[in-house]
C-alpha positions as CSV (number, residue, x, y, z in Angstrom):
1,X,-8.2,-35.6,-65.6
2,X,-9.4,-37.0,-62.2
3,X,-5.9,-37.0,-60.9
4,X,-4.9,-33.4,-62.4
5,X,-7.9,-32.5,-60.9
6,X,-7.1,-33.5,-57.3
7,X,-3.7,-32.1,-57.5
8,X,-5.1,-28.8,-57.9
9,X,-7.5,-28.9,-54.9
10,X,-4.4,-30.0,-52.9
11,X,-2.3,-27.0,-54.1
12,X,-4.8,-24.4,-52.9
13,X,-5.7,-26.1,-49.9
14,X,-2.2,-26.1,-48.9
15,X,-2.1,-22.2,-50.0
16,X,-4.9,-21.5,-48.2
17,X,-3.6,-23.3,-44.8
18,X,-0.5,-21.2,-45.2
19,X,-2.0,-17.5,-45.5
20,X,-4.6,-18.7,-42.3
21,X,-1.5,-19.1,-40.9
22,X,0.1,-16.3,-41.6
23,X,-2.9,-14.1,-40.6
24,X,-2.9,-15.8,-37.0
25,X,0.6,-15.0,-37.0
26,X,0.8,-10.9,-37.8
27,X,-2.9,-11.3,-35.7
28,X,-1.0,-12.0,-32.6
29,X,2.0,-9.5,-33.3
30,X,-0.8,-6.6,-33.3
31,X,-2.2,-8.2,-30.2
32,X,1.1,-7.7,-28.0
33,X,2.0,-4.8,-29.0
34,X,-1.4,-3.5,-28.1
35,X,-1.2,-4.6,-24.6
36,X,2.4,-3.1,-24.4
37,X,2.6,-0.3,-21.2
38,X,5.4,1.4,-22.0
39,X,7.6,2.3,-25.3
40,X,11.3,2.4,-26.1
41,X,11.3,6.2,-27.3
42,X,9.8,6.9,-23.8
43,X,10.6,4.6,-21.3
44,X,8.6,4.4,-17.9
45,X,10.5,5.4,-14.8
46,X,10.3,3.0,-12.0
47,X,7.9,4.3,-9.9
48,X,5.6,5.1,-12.4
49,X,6.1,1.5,-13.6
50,X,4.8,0.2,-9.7
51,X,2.0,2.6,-9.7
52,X,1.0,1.1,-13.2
53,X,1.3,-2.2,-11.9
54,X,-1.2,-1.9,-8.9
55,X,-3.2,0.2,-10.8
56,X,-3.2,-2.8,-13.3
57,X,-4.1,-5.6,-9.8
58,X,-7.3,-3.1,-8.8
59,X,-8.5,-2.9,-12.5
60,X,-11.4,-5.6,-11.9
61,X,-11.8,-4.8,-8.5
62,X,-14.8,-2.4,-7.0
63,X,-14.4,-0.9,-3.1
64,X,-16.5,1.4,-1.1
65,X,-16.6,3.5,1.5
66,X,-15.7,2.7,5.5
67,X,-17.7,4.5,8.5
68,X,-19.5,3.7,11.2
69,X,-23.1,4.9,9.8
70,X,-23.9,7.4,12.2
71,X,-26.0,10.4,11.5
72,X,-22.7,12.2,11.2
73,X,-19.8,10.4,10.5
74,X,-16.9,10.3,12.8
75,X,-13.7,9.5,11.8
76,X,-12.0,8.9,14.9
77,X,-12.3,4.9,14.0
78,X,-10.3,5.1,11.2
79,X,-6.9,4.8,11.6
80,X,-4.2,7.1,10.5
81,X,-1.8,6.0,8.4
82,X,1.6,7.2,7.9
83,X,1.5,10.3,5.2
84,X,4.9,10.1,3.3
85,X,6.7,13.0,3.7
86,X,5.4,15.7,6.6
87,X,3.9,18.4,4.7
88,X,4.5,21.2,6.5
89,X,8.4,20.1,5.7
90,X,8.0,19.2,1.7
91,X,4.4,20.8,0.2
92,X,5.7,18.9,-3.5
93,X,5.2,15.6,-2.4
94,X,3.1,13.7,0.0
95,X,0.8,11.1,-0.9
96,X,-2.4,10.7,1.7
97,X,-3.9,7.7,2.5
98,X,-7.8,7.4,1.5
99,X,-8.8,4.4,3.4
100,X,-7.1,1.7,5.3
101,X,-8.1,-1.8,3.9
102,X,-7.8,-5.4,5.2
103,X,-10.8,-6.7,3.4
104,X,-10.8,-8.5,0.0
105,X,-12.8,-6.2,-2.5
106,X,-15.5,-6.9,-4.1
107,X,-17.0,-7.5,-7.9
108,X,-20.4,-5.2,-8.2
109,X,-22.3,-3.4,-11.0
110,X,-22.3,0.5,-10.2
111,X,-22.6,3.7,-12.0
112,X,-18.5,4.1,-13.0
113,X,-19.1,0.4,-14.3
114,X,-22.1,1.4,-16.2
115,X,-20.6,4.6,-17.7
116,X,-17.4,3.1,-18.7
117,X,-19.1,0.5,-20.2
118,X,-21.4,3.2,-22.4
119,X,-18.2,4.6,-23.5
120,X,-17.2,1.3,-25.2
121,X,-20.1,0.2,-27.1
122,X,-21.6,4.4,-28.2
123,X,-20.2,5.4,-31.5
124,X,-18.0,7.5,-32.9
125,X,-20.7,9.3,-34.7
126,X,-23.0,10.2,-31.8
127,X,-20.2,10.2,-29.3
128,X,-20.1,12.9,-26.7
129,X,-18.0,15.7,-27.4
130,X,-14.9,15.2,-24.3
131,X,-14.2,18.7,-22.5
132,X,-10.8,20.2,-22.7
133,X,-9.8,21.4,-19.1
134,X,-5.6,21.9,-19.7
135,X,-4.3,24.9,-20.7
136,X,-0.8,25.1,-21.8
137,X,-0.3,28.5,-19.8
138,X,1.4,28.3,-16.5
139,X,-1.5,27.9,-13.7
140,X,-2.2,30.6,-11.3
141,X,-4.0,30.6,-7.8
142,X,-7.5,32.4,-7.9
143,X,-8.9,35.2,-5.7
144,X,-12.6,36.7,-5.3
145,X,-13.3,38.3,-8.1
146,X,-16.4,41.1,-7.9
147,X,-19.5,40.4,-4.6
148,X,-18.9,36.7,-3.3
149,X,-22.9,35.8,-4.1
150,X,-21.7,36.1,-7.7
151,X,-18.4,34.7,-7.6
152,X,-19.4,31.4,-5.7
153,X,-21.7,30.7,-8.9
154,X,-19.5,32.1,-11.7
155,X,-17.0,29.3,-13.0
156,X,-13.2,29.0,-12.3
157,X,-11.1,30.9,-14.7
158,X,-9.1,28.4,-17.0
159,X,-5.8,27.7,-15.4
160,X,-6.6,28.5,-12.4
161,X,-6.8,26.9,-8.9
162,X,-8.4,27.9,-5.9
163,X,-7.6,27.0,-2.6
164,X,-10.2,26.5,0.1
165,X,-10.3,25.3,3.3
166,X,-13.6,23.6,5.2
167,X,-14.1,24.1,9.1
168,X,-16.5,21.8,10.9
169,X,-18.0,23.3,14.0
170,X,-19.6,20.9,15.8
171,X,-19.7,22.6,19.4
172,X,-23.1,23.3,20.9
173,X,-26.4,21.4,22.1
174,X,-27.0,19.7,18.5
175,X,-24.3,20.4,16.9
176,X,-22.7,16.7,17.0
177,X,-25.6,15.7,14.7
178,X,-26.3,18.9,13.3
179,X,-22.8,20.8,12.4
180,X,-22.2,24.2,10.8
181,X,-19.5,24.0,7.6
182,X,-17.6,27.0,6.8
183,X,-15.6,28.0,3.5
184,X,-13.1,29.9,3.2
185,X,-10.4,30.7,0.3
186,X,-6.8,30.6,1.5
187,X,-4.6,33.6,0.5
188,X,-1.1,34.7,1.5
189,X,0.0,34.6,5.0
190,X,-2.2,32.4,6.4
191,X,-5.4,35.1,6.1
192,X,-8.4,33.7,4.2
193,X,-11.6,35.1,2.4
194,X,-15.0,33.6,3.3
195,X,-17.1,32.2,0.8
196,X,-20.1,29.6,2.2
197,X,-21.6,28.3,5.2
198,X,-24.1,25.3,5.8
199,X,-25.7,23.5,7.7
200,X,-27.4,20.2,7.6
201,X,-31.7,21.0,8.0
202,X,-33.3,19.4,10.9
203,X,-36.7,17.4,10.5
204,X,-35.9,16.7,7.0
205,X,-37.2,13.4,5.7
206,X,-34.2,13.1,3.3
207,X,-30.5,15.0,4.0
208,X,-31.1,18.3,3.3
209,X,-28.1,21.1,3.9
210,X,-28.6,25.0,3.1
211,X,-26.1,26.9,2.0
212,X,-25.6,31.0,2.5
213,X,-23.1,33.3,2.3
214,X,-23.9,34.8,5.5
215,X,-22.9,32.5,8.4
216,X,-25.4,34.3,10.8
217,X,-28.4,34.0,8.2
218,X,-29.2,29.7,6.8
219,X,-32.7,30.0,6.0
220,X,-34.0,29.5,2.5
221,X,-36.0,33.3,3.1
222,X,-32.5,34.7,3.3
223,X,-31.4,37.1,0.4
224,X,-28.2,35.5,1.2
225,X,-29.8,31.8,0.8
226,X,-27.2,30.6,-2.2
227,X,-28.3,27.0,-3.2
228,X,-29.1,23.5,-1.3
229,X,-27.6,20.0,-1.5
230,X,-30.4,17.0,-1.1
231,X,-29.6,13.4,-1.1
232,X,-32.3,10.4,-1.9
233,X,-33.1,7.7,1.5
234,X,-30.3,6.1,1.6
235,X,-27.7,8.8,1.2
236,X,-26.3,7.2,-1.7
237,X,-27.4,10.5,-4.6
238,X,-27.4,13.8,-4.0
239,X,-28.4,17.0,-5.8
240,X,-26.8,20.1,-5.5
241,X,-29.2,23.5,-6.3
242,X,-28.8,27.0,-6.9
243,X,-31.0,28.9,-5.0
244,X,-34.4,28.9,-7.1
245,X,-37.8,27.1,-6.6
246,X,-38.5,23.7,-7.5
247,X,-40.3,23.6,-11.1
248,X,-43.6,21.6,-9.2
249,X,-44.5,25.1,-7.6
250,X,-44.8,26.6,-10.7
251,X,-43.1,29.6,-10.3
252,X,-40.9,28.9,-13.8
253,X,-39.7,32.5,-13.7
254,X,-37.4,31.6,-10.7
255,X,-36.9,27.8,-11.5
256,X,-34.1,26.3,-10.0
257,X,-31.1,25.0,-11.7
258,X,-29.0,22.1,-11.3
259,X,-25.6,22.3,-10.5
260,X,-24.2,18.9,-9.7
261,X,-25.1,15.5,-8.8
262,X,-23.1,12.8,-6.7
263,X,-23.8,9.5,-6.7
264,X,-21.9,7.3,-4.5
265,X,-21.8,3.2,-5.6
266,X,-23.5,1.1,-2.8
267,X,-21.9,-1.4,-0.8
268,X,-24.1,-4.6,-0.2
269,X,-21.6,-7.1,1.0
270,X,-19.7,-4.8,3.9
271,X,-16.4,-5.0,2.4
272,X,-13.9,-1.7,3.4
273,X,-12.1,0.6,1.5
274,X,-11.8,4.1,-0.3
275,X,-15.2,5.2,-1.9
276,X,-16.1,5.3,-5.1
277,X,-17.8,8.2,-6.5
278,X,-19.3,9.7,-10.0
279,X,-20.0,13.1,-10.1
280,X,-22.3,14.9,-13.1
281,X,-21.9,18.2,-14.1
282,X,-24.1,20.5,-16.5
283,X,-21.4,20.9,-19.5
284,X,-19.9,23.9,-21.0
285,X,-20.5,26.2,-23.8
286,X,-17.0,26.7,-26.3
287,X,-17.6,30.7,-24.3
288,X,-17.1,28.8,-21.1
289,X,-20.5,29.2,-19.6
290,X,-22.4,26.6,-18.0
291,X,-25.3,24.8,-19.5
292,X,-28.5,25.8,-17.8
293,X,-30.3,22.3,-16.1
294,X,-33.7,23.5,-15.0
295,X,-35.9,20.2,-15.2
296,X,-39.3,20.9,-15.8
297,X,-40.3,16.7,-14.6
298,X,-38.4,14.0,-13.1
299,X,-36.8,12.4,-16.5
300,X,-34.7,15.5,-16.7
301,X,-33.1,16.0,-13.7
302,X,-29.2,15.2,-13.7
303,X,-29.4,11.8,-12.0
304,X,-32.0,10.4,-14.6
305,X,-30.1,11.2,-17.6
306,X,-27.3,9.3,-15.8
307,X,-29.2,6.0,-15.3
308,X,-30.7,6.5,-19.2
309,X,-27.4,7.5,-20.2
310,X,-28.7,10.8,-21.8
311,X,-25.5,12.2,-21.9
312,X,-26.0,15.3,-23.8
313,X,-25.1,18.7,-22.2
314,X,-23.8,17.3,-19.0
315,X,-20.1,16.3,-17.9
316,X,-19.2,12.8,-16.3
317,X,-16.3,12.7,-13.8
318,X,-14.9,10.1,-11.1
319,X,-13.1,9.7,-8.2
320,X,-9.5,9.1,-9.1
321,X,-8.2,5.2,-8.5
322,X,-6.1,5.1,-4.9
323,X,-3.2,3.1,-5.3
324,X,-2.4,0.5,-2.7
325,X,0.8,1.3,-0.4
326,X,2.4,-1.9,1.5
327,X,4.0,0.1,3.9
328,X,1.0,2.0,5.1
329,X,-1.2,-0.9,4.3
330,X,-3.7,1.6,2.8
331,X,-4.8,3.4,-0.5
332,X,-3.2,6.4,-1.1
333,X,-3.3,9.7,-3.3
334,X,-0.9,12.7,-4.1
335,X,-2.5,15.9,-3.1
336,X,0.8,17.4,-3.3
337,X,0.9,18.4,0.7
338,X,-2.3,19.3,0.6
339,X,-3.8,16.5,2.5
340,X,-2.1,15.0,6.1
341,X,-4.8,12.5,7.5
342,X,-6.2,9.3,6.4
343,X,-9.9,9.4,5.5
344,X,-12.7,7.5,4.0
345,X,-13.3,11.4,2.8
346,X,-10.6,12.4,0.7
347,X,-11.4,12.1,-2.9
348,X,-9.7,13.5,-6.5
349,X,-12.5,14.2,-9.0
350,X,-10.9,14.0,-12.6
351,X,-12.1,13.4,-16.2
352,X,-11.8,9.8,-18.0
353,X,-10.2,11.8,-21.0
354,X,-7.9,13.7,-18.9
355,X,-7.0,11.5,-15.6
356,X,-3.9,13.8,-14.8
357,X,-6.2,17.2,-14.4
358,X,-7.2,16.9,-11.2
359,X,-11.0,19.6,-11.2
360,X,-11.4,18.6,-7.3
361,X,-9.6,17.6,-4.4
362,X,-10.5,17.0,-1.0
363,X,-9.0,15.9,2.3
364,X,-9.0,16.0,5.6
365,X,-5.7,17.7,7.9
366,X,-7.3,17.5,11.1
367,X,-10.1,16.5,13.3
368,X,-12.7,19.2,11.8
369,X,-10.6,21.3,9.2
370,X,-10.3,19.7,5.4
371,X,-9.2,21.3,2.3
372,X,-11.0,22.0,-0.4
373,X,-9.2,23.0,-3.8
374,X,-10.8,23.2,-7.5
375,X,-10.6,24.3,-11.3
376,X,-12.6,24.5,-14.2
377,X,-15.3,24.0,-14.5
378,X,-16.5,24.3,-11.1
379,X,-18.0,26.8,-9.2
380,X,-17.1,27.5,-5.6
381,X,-20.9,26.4,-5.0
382,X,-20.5,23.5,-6.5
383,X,-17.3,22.4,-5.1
384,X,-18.8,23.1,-1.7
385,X,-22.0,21.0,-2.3
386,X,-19.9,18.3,-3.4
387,X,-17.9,18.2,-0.2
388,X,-21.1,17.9,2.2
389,X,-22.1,15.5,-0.1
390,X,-18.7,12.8,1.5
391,X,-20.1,14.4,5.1
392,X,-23.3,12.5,4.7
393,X,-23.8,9.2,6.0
394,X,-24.1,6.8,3.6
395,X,-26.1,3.9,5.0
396,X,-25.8,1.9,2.3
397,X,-22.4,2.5,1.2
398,X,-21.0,1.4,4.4
């Protein structure tokens, strides 16, 4: 009976080896084709393949921003790199470099890390709802539509891009560290439409830039006074506001609203390279209207319900990945002929759920004119805020 007895346990220990090793077996299979890029109904072109494949080297990697910390941030010390094709020759395809790089990034925690990290551990269940910005109708270029005050707060029509361009005018006594920004919406034949100005506040403990939509008139008693953008000490967070009052004067009838907040991650360690940005956003109503922000204390503002990861009602975007180009020897992006000149400043704001929808772009072409081009769910005002915002020097980013 002993011996029967023994044979048995031996038979299903044997049977149970086998089907552990069987489930290690289709385990793995799963695993690799998991990790598989590509697929044999759609195969991956080859240059799509390289792009994947740096993408895939800067994957662990975090770099920031390069400038020379000044109060206004010159770009004459960074070098331009070779832009692909000329765009004045070929508008479909020219990839702009960002930033040139000869130092080894660097490993750091930062708000994309922190986000992205969120995204993976939240639930399905209390999961935030992820906008829709494509539209499967062909994509038009947008004009001003009724007064410009109401237009540059009204936002973009679905499938539609507008195309802006920023003018730096930095002539004058104080205008090196003070500089007027102009907008203006390109149309046909080279004439334009003007939207915003600013200009960055003097004696301000924090940066502090007003924006109008009367060149002639930037003060905040201005019936043309549009909004503000405010960053924290070290230039690292900014705010941009519509043009109420803040809620700790107690005037709640005109409170002011939220409209975006920037937040660039710090660099503590000095390494170069392109920026990296997150930008937050009020959400959208299913009308396509924007969710009103007016914080009533501290804990609701846009920037605290980043850090707590209150995530309801507001929009999370990035700054697109660069990819690396040997021949440059610099981090580039497609703006499509949009962008000539390499810059620490040129950015491409898209969605984690939609990385292909570009909602900003922004570059530089020459030594004070950049463009400026956006889609739903900005506004104009918004857009423009976020611009100053790669202005600003970023003490601690640099």
């Amino acid at each position: 009976m002993a011996s029967m007895r023994d044979q048995k346990i031996e038979q299903q220990r044997q049977m149970m080896e086998q089907k552990m090793k069987q489930k290690r077996q289709n385990s793995g299979l799963v695993q690799a084709n998991d990790l598989r890029v590509g697929s044999a109904k759609r195969p991956i072109s080859g240059s799509r393949s390289r792009e994947l494949h740096e993408l895939g080297n800067q994957i662990e990697v975090l770099t920031v921003g390069e400038g020379d910390g000044s109060g206004e941030e010159d770009e004459e010390s960074v070098p331009v790199c070779s832009v692909g094709r000329d765009a004045s020759t070929d508008d479909v395809c020219a990839d702009a470099a960002v930033a040139p790089l000869h130092d080894k990034p660097r490993r750091d925690s930062s708000p994309t890390q922190v986000y992205q990290k969120w995204c993976k551990t939240k639930t399905q269940k209390d999961k935030v709802r992820e906008p829709k910005f494509v539209t499967k109708a062909p994509e038009i270029e947008g004009s001003v539509e009724g007064a410009v005050e109401q237009f540059v707060v009204t936002p973009a029509k679905h499938g539609t891009l507008y195309k802006c361009r920023i003018a730096r005018d930095r002539k004058g006594m104080d205008r090196g560290l003070y500089p007027t920004y102009f907008l203006h919406l390109e149309k046909d034949y080279g004439k334009k439409v003007f939207l915003l100005a600013a200009r960055k506040r003097k004696k301000s403990a924090t940066s502090n830039y007003l924006i109008s939509t009367d060149p002639t008139e930037l003060t905040r008693t201005a019936d043309s006074f549009a909004g503000k953008l405010r960053s924290n000490l070290l230039g690292t967070a900014f705010t941009v506001y519509d043009n109420g009052k803040a809620w700790r004067k107690h005037d709640h009838a005109h409170t002011r609203h939220e409209l975006a907040a920037v937040v660039y991650d710090t660099n503590v360690l000095g390494f170069k390279g392109p920026r990296k940005m997150t930008v937050i956003l009020p959400g959208m109503t299913p009308d396509r209207q924007r969710v009103t922000i007016a914080p009533q204390d501290d804990s609701e503002t846009l920037l605290e319900r980043l850090k707590s990861q209150t995530l309801d009602d507001i929009v999370v975007l990035h700054n697109k990945t660069p990819v690396w180009n040997d021949e440059t020897q610099s981090y580039v992006l497609n703006f499509h002929g949009r962008v000539t000149q390499a810059s620490v400043k040129n950015f491409q704001i898209v969605h984690d759920s939609e990385p292909d929808y570009v909602v900003m772009q922004f570059g530089r072409i020459s030594e004070d004119i950049f463009t400026m081009d956006f889609r739903y769910p900005l506004c104009a005002l918004q857009a423009f805020g976020i611009a100053l915002s790669s202005f600003d020097s970023k003490l601690a980013c640099e």
